[in-house]
NUDRENRO-223560 format. One record per residue: residue in three letters; y, x, z of N, C-alpha, C in turn. Coordinates in steps of 0.1 Angstrom, whole numbers, plus 5000, padded with zeros to 4 digits. Each point is the difference from the previous one (the first is absolute). Last residue first. Layout:
<rec residuo="ALA" n_py="Y" n_px="X" n_pz="Z" ca_py="Y" ca_px="X" ca_pz="Z" c_py="Y" c_px="X" c_pz="Z"/>
...
***
This chain:
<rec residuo="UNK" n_py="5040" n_px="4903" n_pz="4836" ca_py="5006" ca_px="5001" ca_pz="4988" c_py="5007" c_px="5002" c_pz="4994"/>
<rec residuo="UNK" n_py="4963" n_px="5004" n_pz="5040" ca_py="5019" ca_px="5005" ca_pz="5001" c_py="4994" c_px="4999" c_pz="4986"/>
<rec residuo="UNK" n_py="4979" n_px="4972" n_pz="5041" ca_py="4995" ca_px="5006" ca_pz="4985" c_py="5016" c_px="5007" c_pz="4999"/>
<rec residuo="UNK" n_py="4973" n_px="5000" n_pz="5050" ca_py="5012" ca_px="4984" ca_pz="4989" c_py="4997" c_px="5010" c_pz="4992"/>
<rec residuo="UNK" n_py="4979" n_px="5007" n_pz="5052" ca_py="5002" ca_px="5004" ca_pz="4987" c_py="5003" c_px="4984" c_pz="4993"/>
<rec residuo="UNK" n_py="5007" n_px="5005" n_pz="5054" ca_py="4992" ca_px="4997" ca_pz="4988" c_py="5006" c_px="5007" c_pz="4988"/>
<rec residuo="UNK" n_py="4980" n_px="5012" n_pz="5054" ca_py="5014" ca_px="4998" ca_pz="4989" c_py="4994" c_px="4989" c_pz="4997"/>
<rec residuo="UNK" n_py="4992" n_px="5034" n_pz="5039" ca_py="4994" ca_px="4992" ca_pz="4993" c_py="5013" c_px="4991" c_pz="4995"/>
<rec residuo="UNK" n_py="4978" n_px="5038" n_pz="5040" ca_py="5010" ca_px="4998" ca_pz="4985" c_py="4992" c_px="4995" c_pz="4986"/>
<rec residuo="UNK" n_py="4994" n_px="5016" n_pz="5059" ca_py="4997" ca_px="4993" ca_pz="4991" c_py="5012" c_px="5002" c_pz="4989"/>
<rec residuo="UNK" n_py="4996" n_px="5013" n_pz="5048" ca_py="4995" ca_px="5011" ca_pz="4990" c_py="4994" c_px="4994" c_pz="4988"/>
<rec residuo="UNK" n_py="5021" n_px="4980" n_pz="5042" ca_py="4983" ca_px="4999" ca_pz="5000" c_py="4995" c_px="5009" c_pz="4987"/>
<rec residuo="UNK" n_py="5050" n_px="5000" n_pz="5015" ca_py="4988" ca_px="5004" ca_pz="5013" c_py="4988" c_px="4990" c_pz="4997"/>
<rec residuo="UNK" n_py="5030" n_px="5007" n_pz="4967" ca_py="5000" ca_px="5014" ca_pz="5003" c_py="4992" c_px="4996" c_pz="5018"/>
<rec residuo="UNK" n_py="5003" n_px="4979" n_pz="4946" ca_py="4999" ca_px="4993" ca_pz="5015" c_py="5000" c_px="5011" c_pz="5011"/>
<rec residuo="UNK" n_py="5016" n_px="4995" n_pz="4944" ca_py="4992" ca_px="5006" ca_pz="5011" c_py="5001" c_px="4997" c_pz="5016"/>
<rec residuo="UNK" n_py="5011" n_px="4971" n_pz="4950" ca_py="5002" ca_px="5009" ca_pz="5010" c_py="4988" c_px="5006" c_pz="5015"/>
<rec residuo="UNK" n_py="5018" n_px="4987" n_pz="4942" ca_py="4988" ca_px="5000" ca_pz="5006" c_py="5010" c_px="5003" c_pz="5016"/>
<rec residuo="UNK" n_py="5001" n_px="4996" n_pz="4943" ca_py="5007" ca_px="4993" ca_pz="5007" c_py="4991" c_px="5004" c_pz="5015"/>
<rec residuo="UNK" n_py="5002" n_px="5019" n_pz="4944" ca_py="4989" ca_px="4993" ca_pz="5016" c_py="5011" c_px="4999" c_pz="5009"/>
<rec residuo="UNK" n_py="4993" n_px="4998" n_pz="4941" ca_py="5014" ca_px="5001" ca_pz="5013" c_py="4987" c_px="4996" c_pz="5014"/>
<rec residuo="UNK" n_py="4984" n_px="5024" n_pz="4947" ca_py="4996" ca_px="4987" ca_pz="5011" c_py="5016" c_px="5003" c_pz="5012"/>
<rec residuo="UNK" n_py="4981" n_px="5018" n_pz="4947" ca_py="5008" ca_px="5001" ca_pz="5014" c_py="4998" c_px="4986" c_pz="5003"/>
<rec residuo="UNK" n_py="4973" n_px="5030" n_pz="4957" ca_py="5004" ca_px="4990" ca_pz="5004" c_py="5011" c_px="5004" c_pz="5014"/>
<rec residuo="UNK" n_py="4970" n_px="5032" n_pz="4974" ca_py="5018" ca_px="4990" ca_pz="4995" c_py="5002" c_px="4993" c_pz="5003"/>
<rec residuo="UNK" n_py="4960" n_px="5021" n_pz="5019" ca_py="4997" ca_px="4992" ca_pz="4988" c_py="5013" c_px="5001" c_pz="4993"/>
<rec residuo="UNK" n_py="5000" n_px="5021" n_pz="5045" ca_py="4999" ca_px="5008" ca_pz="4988" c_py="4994" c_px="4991" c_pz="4989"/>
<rec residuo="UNK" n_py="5041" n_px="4984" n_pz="5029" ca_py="4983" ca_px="5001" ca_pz="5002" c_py="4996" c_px="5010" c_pz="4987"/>
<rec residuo="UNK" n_py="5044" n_px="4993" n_pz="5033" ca_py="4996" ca_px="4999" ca_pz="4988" c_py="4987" c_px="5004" c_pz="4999"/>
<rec residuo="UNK" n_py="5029" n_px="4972" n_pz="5036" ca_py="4991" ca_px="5008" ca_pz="4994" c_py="4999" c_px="5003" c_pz="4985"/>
<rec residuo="UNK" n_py="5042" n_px="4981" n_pz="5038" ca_py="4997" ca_px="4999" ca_pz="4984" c_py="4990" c_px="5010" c_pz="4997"/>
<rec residuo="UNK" n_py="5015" n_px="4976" n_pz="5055" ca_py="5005" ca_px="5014" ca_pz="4984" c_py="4989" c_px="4994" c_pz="4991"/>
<rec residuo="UNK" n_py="5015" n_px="4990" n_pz="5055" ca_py="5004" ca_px="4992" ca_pz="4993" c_py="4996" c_px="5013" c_pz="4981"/>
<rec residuo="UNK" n_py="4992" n_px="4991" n_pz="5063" ca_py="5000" ca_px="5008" ca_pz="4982" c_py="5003" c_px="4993" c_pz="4991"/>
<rec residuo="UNK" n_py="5004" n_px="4999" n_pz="5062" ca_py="4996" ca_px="4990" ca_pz="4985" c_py="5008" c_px="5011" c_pz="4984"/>
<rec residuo="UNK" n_py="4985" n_px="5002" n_pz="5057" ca_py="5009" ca_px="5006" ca_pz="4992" c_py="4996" c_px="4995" c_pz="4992"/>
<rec residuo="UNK" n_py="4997" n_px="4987" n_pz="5050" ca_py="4994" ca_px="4997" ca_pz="4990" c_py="5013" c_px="5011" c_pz="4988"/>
<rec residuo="UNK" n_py="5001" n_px="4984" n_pz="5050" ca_py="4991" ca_px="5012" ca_pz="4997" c_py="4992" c_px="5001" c_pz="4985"/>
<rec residuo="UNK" n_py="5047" n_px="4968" n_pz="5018" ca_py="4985" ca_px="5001" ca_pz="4998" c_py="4993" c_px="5015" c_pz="5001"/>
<rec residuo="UNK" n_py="5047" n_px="4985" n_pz="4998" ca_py="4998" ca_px="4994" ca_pz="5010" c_py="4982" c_px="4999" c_pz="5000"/>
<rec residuo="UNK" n_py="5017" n_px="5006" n_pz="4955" ca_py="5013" ca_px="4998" ca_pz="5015" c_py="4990" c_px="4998" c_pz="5012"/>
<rec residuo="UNK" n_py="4979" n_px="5025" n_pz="4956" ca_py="5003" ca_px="4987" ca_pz="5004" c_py="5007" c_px="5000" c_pz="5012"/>
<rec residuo="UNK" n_py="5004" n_px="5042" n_pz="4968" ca_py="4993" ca_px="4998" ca_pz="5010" c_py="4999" c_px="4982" c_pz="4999"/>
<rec residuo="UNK" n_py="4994" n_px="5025" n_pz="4953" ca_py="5013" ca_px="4998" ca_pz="5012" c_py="4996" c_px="4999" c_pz="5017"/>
<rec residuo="UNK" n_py="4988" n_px="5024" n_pz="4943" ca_py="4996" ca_px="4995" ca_pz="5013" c_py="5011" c_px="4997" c_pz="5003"/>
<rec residuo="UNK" n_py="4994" n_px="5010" n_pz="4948" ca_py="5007" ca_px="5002" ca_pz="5012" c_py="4993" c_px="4993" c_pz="5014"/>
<rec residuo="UNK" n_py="4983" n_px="5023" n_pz="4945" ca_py="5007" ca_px="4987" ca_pz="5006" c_py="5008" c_px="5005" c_pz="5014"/>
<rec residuo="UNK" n_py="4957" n_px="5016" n_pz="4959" ca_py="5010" ca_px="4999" ca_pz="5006" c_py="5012" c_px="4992" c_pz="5004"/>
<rec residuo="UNK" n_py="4943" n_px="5012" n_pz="4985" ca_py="5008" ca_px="4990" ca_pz="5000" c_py="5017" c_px="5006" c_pz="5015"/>
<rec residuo="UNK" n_py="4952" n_px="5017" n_pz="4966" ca_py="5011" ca_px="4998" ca_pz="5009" c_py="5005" c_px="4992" c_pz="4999"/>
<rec residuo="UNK" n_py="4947" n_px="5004" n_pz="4987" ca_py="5015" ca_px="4994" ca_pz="5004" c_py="5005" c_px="5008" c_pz="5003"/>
<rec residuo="UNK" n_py="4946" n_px="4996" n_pz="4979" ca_py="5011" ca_px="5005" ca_pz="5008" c_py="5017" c_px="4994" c_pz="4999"/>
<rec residuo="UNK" n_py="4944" n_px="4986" n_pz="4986" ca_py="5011" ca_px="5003" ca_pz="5001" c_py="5010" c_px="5007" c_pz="5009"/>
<rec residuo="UNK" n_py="4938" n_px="4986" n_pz="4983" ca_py="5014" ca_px="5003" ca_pz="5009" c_py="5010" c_px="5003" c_pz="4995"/>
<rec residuo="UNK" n_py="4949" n_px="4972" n_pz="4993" ca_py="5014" ca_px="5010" ca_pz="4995" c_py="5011" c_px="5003" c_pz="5013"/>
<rec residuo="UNK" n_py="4961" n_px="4971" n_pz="5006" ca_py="4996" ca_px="5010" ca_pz="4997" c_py="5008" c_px="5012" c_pz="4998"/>
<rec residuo="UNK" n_py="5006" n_px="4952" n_pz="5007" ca_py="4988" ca_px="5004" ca_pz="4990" c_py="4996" c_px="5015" c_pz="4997"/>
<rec residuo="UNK" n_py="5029" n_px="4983" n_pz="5036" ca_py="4989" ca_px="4991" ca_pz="5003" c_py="4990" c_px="5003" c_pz="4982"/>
<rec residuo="UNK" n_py="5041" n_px="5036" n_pz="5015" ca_py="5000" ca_px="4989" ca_pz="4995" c_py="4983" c_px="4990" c_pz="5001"/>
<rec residuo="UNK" n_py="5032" n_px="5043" n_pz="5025" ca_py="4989" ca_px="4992" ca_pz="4989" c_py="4997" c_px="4991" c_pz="4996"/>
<rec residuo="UNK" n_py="5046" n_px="5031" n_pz="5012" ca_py="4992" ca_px="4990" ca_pz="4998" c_py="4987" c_px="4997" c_pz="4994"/>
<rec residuo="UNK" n_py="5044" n_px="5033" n_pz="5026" ca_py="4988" ca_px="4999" ca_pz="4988" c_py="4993" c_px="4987" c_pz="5004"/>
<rec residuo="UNK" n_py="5054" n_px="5021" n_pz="5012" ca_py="4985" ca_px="4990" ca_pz="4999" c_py="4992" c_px="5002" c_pz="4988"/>
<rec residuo="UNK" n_py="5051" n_px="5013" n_pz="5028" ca_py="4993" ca_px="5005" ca_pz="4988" c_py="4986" c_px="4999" c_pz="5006"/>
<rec residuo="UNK" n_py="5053" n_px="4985" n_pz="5009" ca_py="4990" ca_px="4991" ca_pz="5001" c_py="4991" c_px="5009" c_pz="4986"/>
<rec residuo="UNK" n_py="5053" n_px="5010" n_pz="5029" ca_py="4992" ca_px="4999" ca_pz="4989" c_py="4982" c_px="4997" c_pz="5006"/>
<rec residuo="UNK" n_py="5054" n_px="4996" n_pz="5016" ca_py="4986" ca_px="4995" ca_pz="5002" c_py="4993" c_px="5004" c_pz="4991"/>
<rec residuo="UNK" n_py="5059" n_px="5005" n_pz="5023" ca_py="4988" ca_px="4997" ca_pz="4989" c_py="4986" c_px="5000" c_pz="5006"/>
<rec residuo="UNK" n_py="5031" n_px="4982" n_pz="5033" ca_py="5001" ca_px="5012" ca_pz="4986" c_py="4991" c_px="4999" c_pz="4994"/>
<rec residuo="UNK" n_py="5019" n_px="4974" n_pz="5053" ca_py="4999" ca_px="5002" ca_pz="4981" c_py="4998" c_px="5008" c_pz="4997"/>
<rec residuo="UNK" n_py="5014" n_px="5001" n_pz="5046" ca_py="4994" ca_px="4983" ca_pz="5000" c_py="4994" c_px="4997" c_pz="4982"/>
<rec residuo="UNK" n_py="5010" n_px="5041" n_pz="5044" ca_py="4996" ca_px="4999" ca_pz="4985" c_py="4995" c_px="4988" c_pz="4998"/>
<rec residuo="UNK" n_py="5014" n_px="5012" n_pz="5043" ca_py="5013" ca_px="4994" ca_pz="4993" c_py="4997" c_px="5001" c_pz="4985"/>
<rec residuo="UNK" n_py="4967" n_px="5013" n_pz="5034" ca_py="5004" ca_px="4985" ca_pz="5003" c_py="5011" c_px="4994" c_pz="4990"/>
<rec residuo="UNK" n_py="4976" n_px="5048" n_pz="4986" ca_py="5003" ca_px="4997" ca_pz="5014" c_py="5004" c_px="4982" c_pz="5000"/>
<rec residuo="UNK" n_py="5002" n_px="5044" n_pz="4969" ca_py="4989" ca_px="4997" ca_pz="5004" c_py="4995" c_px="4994" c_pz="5013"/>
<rec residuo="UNK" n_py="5039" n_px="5022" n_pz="4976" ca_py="5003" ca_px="4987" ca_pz="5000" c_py="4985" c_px="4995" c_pz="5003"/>
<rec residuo="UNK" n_py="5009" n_px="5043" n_pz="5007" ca_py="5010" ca_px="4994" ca_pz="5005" c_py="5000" c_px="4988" c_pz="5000"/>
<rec residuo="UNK" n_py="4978" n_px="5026" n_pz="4972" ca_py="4989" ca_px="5000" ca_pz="5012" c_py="5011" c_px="4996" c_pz="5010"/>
<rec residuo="UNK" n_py="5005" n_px="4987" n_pz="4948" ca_py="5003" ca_px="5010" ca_pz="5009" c_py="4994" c_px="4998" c_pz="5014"/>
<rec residuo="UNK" n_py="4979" n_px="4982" n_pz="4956" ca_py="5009" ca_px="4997" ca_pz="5006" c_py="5003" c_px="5011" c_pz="5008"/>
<rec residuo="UNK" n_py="4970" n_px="4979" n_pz="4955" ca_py="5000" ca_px="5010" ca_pz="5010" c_py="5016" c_px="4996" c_pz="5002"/>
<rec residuo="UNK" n_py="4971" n_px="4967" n_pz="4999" ca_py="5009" ca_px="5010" ca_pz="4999" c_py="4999" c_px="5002" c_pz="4985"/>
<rec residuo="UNK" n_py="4953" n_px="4977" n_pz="5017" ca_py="5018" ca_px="4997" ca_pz="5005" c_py="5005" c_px="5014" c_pz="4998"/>
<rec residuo="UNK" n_py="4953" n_px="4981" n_pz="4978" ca_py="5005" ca_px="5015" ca_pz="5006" c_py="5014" c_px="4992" c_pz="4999"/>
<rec residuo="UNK" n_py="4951" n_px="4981" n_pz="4998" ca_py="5015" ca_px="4998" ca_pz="4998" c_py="5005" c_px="5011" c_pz="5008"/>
<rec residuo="UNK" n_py="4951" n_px="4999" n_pz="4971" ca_py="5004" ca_px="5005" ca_pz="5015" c_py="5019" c_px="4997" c_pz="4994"/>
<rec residuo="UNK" n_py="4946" n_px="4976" n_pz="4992" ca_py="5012" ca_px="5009" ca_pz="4994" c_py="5008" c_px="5003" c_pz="5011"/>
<rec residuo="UNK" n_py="4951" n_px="4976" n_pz="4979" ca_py="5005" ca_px="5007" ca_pz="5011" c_py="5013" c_px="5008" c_pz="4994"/>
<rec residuo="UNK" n_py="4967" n_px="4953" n_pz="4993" ca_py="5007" ca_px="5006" ca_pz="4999" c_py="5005" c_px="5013" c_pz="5006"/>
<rec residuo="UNK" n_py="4963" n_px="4961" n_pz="4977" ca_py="5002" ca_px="5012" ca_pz="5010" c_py="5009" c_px="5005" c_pz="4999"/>
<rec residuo="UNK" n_py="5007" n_px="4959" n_pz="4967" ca_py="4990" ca_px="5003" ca_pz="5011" c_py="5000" c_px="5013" c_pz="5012"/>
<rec residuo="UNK" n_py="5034" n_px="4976" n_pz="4967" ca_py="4999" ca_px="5013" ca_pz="4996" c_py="4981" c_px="5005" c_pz="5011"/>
<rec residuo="UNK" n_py="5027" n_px="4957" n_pz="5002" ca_py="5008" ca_px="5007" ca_pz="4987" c_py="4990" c_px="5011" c_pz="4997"/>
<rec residuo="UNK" n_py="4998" n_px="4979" n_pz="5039" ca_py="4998" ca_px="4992" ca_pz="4994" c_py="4999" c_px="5003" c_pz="4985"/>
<rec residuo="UNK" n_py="4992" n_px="5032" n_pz="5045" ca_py="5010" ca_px="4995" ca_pz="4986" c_py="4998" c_px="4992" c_pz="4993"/>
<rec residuo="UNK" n_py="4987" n_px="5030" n_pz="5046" ca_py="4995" ca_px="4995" ca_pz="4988" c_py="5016" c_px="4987" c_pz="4997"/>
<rec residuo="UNK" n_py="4992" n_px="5050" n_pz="5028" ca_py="4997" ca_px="4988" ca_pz="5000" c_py="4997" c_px="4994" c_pz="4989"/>
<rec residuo="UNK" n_py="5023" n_px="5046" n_pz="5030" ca_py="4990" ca_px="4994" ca_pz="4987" c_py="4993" c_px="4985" c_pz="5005"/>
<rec residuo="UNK" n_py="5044" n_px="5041" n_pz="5008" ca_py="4994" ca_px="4994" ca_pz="5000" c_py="4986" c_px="4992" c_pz="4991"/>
<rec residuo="UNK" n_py="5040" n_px="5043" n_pz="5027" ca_py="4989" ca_px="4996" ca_pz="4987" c_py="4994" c_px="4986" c_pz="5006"/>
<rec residuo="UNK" n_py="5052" n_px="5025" n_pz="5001" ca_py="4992" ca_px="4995" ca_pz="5009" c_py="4986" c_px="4994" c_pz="4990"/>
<rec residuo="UNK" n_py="5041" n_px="5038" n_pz="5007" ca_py="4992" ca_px="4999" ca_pz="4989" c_py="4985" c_px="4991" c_pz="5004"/>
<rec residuo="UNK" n_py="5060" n_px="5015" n_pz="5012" ca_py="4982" ca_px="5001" ca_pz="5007" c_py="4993" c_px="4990" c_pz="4989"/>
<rec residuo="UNK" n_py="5043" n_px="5040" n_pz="5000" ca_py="4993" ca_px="4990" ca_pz="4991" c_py="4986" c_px="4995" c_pz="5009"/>
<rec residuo="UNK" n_py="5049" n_px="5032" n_pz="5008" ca_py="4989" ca_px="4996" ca_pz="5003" c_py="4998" c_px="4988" c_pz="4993"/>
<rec residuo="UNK" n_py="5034" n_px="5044" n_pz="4995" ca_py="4995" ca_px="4985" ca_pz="4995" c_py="4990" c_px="4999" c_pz="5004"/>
<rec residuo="UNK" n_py="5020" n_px="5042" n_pz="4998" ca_py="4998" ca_px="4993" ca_pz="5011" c_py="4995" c_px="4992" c_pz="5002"/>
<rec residuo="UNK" n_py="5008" n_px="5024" n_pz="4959" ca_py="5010" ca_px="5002" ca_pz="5009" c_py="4996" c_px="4988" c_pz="5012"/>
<rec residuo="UNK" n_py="4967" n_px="5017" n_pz="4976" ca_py="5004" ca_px="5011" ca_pz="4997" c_py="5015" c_px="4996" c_pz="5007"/>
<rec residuo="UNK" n_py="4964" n_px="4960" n_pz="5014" ca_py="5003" ca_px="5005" ca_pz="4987" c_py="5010" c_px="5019" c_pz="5004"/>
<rec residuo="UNK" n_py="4959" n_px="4970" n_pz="5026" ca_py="5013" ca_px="5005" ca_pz="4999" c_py="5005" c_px="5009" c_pz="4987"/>
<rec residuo="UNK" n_py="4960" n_px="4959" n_pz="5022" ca_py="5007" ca_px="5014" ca_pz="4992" c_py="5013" c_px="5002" c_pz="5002"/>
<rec residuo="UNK" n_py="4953" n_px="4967" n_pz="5026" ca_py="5013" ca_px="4997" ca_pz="4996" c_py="5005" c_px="5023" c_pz="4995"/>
<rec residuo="UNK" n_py="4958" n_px="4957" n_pz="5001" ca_py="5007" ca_px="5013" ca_pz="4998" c_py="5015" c_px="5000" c_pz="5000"/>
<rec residuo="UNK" n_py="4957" n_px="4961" n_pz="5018" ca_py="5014" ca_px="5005" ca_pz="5001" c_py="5000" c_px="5014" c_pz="4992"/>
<rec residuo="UNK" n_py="4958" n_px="4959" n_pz="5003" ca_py="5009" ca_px="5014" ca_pz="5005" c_py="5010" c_px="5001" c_pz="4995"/>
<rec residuo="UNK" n_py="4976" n_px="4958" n_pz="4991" ca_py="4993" ca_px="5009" ca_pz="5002" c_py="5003" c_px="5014" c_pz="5010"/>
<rec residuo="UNK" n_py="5013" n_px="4943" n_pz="4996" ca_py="5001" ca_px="5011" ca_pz="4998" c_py="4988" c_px="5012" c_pz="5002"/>
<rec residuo="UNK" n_py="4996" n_px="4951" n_pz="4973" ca_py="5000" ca_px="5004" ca_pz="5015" c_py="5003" c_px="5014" c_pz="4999"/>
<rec residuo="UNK" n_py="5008" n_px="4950" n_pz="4968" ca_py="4996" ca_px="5016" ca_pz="5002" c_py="5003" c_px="5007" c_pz="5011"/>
<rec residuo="UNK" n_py="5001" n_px="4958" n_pz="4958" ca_py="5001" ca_px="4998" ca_pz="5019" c_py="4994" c_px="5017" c_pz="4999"/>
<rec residuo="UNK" n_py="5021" n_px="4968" n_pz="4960" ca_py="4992" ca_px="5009" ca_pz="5009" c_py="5001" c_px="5002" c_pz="5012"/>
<rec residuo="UNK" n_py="5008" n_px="4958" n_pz="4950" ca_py="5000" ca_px="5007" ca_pz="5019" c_py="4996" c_px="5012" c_pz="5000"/>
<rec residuo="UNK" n_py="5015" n_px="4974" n_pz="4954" ca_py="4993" ca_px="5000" ca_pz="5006" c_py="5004" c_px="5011" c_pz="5014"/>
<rec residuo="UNK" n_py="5024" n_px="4982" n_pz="4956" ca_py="4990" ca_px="5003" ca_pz="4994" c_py="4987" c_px="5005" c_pz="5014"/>
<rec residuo="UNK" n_py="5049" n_px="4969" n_pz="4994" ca_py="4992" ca_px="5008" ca_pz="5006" c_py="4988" c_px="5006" c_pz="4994"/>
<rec residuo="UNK" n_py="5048" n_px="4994" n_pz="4973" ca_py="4983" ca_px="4992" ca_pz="5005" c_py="4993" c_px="5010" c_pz="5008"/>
<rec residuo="UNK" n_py="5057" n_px="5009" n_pz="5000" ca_py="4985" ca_px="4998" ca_pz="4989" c_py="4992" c_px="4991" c_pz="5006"/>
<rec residuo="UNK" n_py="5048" n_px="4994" n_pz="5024" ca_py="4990" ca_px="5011" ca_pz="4999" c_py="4990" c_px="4996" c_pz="4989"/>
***
């Protein structure tokens, strides 16, 4: 893996969850916290979209996208996406992220992170992508 370039730690906010034109469900979870990288943080990981069939114990993966704004401790702010994949952890209450931000400077960061689903935590680390 790259150089770390630093931690976050972040507490849930609320839930949206959508439905796409053919069924597809998307839940669209918000968070905000702070960033080693990036200071204040708030953004919302949206899983899916998936069929309302597979919305249940046997969805163990899929895609992830990761969309954040950032203020930064001087003042400035930035924005991200960042796309990638979730998985469940075996045998845990835990789902771990894995994706590639792209920041509105030009730059990209890899975040690595997982969400703690019974104390509503999520927390990584960011690395440099060269």
């Amino acid at each position: 893996m790259a150089e770390e370039i630093g931690k976050f730690s972040l507490e849930h906010v609320s839930n949206v969850y959508t439905q796409d034109a053919s069924g597809q469900i998307s839940n669209h979870t918000n968070w905000k916290g702070t960033s080693d990288v990036a200071g204040t943080v708030y953004g919302t990981l949206i899983f899916g979209p998936n069929p309302l069939m597979e919305m249940n114990d046997s969805l163990e993966s899929g895609p992830v996208k990761w969309i954040v704004q950032a203020f930064l401790d001087n003042g400035s702010t930035l924005a991200g996406v960042g796309v990638g994949k979730w998985r469940k952890k075996s045998e845990e209450h835990i789902w771990e992220v894995d994706y590639v931000i792209d920041i509105s400077d030009g730059t990209k960061i890899r975040s690595v992170g997982e969400l703690h689903l019974d104390s509503l935590t999520f927390s990584g680390t960011d690395y440099s992508v060269t």
